[in-house]
C-alpha positions in Angstrom: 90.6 113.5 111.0 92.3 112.5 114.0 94.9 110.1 113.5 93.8 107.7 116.1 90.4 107.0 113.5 92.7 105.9 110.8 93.2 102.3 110.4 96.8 100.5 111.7 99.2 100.7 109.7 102.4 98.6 110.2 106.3 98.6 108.7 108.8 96.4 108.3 111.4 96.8 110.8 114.1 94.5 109.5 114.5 92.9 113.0 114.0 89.4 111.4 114.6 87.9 107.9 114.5 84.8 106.5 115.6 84.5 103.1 116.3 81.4 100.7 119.2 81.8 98.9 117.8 80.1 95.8 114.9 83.2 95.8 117.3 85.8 95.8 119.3 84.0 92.7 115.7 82.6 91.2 113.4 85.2 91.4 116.0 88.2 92.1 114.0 89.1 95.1 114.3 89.5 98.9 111.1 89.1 99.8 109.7 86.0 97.1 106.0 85.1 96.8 105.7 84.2 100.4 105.6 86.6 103.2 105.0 85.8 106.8 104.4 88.7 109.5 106.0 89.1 112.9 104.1 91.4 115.1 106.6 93.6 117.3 104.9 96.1 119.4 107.3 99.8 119.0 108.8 99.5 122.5 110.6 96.6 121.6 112.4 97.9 118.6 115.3 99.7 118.7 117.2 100.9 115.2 121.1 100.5 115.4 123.3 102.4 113.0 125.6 103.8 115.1 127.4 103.2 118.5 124.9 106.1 120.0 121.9 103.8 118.9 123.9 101.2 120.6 124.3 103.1 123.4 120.7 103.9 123.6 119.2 100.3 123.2 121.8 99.0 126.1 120.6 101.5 128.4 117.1 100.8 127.4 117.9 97.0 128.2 119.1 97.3 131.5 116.6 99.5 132.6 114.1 96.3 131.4 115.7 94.1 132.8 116.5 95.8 136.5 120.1 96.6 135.9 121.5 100.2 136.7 
């Protein structure tokens, strides 16, 4: 099958968490029993583990935004 008739599938990104500290001591757990989504579409995600990926999401930025 063609991957376009598969369902979506999404992944968390790590752009955005919110954590309380008392359900990381509580429940030993990152995540807890409540989880809320933030749709991101893929262009607006850039990874950052290095000064290259730095590089690449500044340059990626001011061409978004007009700058040269």
């Amino acid at each position: 099958m063609p991957r376009q008739s598969y369902p979506d599938v999404y992944a968390q990104t790590g752009v955005l968490d919110c954590i309380r500290a008392k359900t990381i001591l509580e429940q030993k757990s990152t995540t807890g029993k409540k989880i809320a989504y933030f749709f991101m579409e893929t262009e607006d995600t850039v990874n950052i583990d290095n000064p290259l990926d730095f590089f690449v999401a500044e340059a990626l930025m001011n061409r978004r935004l007009g700058n040269k």
